[in-house]
C-alpha positions in Angstrom: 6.1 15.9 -43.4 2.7 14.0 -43.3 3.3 13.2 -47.1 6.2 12.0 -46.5 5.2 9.6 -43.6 2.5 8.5 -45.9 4.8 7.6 -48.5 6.8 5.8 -46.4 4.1 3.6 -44.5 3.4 2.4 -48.3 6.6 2.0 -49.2 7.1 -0.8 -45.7 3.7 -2.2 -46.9 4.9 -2.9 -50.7 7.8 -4.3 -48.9 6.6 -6.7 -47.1 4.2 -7.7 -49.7 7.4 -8.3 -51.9 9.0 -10.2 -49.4 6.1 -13.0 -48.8 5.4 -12.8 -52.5 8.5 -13.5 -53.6 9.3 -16.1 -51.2 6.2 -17.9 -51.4 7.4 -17.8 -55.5 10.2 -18.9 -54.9 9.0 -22.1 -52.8 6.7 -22.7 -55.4 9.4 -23.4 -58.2 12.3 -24.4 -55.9 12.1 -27.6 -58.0 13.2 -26.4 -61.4 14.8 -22.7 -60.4 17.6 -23.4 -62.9 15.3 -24.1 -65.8 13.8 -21.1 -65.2 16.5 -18.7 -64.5 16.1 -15.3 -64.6 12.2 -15.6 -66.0 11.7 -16.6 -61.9 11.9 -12.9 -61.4 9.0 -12.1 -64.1 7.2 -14.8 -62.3 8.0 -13.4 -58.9 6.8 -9.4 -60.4 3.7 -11.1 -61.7 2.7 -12.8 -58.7 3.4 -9.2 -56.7 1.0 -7.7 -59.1 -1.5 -10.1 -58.1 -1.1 -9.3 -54.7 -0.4 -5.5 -54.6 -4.0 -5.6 -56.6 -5.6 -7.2 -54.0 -3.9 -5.0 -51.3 -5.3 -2.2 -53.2 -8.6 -3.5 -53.4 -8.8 -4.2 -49.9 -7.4 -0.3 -49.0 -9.3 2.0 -51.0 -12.5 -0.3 -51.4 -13.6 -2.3 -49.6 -12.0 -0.5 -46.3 -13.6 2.7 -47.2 -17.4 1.3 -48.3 -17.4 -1.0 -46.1 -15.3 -1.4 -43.0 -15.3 2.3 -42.0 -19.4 2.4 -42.8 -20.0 -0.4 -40.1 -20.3 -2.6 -42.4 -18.5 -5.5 -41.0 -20.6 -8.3 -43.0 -20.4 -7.7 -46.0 -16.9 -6.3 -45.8 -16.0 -9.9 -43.7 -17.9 -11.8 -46.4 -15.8 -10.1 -49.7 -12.5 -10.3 -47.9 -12.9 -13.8 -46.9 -13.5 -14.4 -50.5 -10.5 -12.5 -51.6 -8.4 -14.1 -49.2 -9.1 -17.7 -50.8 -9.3 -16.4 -54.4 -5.5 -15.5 -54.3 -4.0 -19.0 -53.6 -6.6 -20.3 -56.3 -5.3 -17.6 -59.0 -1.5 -18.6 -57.9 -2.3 -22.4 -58.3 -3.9 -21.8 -61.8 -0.5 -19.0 -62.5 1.6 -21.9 -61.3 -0.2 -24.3 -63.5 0.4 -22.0 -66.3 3.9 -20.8 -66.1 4.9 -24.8 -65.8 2.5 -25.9 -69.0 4.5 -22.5 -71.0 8.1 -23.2 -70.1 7.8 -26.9 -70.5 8.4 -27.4 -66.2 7.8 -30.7 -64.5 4.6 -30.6 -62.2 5.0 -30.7 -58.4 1.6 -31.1 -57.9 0.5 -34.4 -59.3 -3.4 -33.7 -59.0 -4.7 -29.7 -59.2 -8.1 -31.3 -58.4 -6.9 -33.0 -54.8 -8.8 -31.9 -51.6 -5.0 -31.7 -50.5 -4.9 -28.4 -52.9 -7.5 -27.1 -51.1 -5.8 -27.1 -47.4 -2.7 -25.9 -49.1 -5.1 -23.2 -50.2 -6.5 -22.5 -46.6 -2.8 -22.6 -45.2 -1.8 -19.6 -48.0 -5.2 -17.3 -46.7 -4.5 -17.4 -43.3 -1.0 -15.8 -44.5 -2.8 -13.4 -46.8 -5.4 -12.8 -44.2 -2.9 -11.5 -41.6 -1.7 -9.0 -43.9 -5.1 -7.8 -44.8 -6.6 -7.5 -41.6 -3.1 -5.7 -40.8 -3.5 -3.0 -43.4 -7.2 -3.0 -42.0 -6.7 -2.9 -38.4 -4.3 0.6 -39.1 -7.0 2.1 -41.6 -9.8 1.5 -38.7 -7.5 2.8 -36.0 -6.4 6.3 -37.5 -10.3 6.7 -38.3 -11.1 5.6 -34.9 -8.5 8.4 -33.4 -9.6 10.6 -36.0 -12.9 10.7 -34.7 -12.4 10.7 -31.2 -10.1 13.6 -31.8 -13.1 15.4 -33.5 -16.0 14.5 -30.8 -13.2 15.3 -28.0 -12.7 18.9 -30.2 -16.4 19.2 -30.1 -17.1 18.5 -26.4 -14.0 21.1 -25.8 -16.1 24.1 -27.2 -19.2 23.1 -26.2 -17.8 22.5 -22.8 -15.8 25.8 -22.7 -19.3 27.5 -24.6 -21.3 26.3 -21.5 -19.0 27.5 -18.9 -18.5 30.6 -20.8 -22.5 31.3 -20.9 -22.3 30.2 -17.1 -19.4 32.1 -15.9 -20.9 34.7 -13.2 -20.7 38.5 -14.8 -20.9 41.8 -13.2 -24.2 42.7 -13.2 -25.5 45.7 -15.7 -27.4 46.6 -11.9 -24.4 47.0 -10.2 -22.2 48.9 -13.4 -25.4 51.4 -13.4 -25.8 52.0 -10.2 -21.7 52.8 -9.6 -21.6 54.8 -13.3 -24.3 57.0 -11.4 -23.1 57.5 -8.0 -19.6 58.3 -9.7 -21.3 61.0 -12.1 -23.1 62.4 -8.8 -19.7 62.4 -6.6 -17.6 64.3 -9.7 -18.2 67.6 -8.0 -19.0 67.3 -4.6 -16.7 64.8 -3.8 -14.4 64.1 -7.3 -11.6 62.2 -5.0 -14.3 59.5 -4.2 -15.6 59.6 -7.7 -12.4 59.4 -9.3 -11.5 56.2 -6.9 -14.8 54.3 -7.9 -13.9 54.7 -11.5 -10.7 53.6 -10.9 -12.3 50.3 -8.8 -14.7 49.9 -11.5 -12.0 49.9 -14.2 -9.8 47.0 -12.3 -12.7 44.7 -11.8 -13.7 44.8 -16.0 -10.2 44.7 -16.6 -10.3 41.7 -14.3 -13.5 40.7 -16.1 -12.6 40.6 -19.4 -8.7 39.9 -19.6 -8.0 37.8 -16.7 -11.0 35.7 -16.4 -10.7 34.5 -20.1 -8.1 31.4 -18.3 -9.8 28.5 -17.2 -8.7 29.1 -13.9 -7.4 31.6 -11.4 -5.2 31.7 -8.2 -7.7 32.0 -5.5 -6.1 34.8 -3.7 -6.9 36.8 -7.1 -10.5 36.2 -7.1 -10.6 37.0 -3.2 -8.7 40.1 -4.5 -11.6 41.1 -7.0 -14.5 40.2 -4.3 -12.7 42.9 -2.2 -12.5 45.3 -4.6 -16.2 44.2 -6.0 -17.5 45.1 -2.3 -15.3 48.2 -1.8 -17.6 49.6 -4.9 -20.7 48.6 -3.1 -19.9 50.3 -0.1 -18.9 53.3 -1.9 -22.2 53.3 -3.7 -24.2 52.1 -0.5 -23.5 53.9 3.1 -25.2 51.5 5.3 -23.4 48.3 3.9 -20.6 46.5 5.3 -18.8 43.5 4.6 -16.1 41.0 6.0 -14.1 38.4 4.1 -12.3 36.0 6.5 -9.7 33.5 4.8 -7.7 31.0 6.6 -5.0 28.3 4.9 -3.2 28.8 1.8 -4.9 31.2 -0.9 -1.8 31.4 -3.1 -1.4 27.7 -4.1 -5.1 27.0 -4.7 -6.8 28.0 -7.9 -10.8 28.0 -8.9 -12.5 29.2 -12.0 -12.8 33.3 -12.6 -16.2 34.4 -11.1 -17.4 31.9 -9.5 -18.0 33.6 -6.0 -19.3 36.7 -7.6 -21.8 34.6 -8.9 -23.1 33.3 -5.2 -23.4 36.9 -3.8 -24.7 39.3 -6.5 -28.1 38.5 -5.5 -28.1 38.4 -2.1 -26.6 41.7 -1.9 -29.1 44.1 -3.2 -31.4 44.3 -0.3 -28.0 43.0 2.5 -26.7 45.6 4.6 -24.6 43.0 6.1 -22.1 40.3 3.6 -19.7 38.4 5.9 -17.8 36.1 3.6 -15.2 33.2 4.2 -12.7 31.1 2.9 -11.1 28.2 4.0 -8.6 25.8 2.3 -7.1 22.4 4.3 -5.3 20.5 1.7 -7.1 20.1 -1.4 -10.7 21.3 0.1 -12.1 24.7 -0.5 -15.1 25.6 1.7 -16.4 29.0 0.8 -19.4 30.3 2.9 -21.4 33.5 3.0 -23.9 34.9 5.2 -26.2 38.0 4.7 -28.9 39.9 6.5 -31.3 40.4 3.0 -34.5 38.8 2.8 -33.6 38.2 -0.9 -32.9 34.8 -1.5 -30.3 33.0 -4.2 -33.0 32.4 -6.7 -33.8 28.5 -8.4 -32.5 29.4 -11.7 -29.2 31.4 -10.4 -28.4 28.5 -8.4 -29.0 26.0 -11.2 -27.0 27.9 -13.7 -24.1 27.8 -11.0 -24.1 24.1 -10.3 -24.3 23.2 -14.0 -21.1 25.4 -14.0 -19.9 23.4 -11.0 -20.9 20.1 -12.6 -19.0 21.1 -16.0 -15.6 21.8 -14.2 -16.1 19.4 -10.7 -17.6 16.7 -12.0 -19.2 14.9 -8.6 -16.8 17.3 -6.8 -18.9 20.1 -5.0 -21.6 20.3 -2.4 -23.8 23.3 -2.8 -26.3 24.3 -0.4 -28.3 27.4 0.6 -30.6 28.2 3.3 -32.1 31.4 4.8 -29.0 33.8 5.5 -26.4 31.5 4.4 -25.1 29.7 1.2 -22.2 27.3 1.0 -20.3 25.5 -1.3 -17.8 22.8 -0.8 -15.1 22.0 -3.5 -12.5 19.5 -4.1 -9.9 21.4 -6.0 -7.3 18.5 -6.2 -6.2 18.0 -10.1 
């Protein structure tokens, strides 16, 4: 299909060169077309040639050493030439053809300054279908490679937030794995519901979470279910997760909260989380009894994250007992 199109955008361009080729021939010898006849049309093919040669030139030289390279000089400095150098080679065919086939002269002086502004008139022509050609060969590069950067910032963007994204901590998987093995025989209900717990949030973890983003009544869903494990594993903690305005319409990236509370939590016996949407403003807050605080590079790696996916969008702040974070999630 791309061939084709290919094929066809030369095919318009040997038209048109044709066209102005033929007509400017024509023009030329509109004095004595009926001594020349049908040789008119050899004239006309000949003077094509001439042009498709330059055309050629223009497309897989000089564009390509040149033009594409940034060289814009030297490629302004050899297309300027070529431009003039065609009228000049038509003058001298001209000149030719009439001296063969025994045709009057309509020029009565090849040497007149007046040939040279005839000249000037004829490359502006020629130069408008060069810089055409041009122009087309500089904007498919130019898309080209703005396609490729835009391809390239893509993964590296979706490589950073990947590398961000918050993960279940090997601490926490460890810690359930063990309490689970303990429970089998004293109490294989409750171990059999923490495996079962643990199995939805890395089912969560590694098939859901691979979409840039998620409704936000989901990842409230795995926060509950994240805590529900902690209490199993812990007797003395609790936790509350307050949410008011409309969790089913908003969305967020996968892990993000998880991310804000892991570390907090170890030494908590306390987590009191909230949620709270008004139009397209998500303000998520989180206070904790734990003398552990979110630490520097946590933090950082979060509001990088942030910054990637809310660009100038988010208001992150933590103090003792409390961390919040306000986001605009409007598209």
């Amino acid at each position: 299909m791309n061939k084709i199109k290919e094929n066809w955008k030369y095919l318009l361009f040997g038209l048109a060169g044709m066209i102005i080729t033929f007509n400017m021939t024509f023009v030329a010898y509109q004095d004595c077309n009926n001594l020349l006849g049908n040789r008119i049309y050899l004239v006309c093919f000949s003077s094509f040639i001439l042009f498709a040669v330059a055309i050629l030139f223009n497309y897989y030289i000089l564009i390509p050493r040149f033009l594409l390279k940034g060289k814009y000089l030297m490629y302004s400095v050899i297309l300027g030439a070529v431009v003039l150098l065609l009228p000049t080679i038509s003058i001298a065919q001209e000149y030719l053809v009439r001296n063969a086939f025994s045709l009057p002269h309509r020029i009565t002086s090849y040497t007149s300054p007046l040939i040279l502004i005839d000249n000037l008139a004829s490359s502006l022509t020629f130069l408008i279908c060069f810089l055409g050609i041009s122009a087309i060969a500089f904007l498919r590069q130019w898309t080209e490679e703005r396609t490729r950067v835009e391809q390239i910032q893509y993964e590296h963007l979706t490589s950073e937030i990947n590398k961000l994204k918050g993960q279940i901590t090997p601490t926490f998987l460890s810690r359930t794995l063990t309490h689970a093995s303990a429970s089998v025989r004293s109490n294989p209900k409750k171990a059999t519901e923490m495996l079962m717990q643990l199995g939805a949030l890395l089912r969560y973890q590694l098939y859901d979470c691979n979409r840039e983003q998620v409704l936000l009544n989901g990842e409230i869903s795995f926060l509950r279910n994240f805590l529900r494990v902690e209490q199993m594993n812990r007797k003395d903690f609790e936790y509350e997760i307050h949410v008011e305005g409309d969790m089913h319409r908003a969305f967020v990236p996968p892990l993000l909260f998880v991310s804000l509370i892991q570390e907090t939590m170890d030494d908590s016996t306390v987590l009191k989380l909230y949620f709270t949407v008004v139009e397209h403003s998500l303000r998520f807050h989180f206070r904790f009894n734990g003398k552990k605080q979110p630490q520097s590079k946590d933090i950082e790696a979060i509001k990088r994250r942030l910054e990637l996916q809310y660009p100038g969008k988010y208001v992150l702040t933590h103090q003792s007992g409390k961390v919040e974070l306000n986001i605009d999630i409007s598209a």
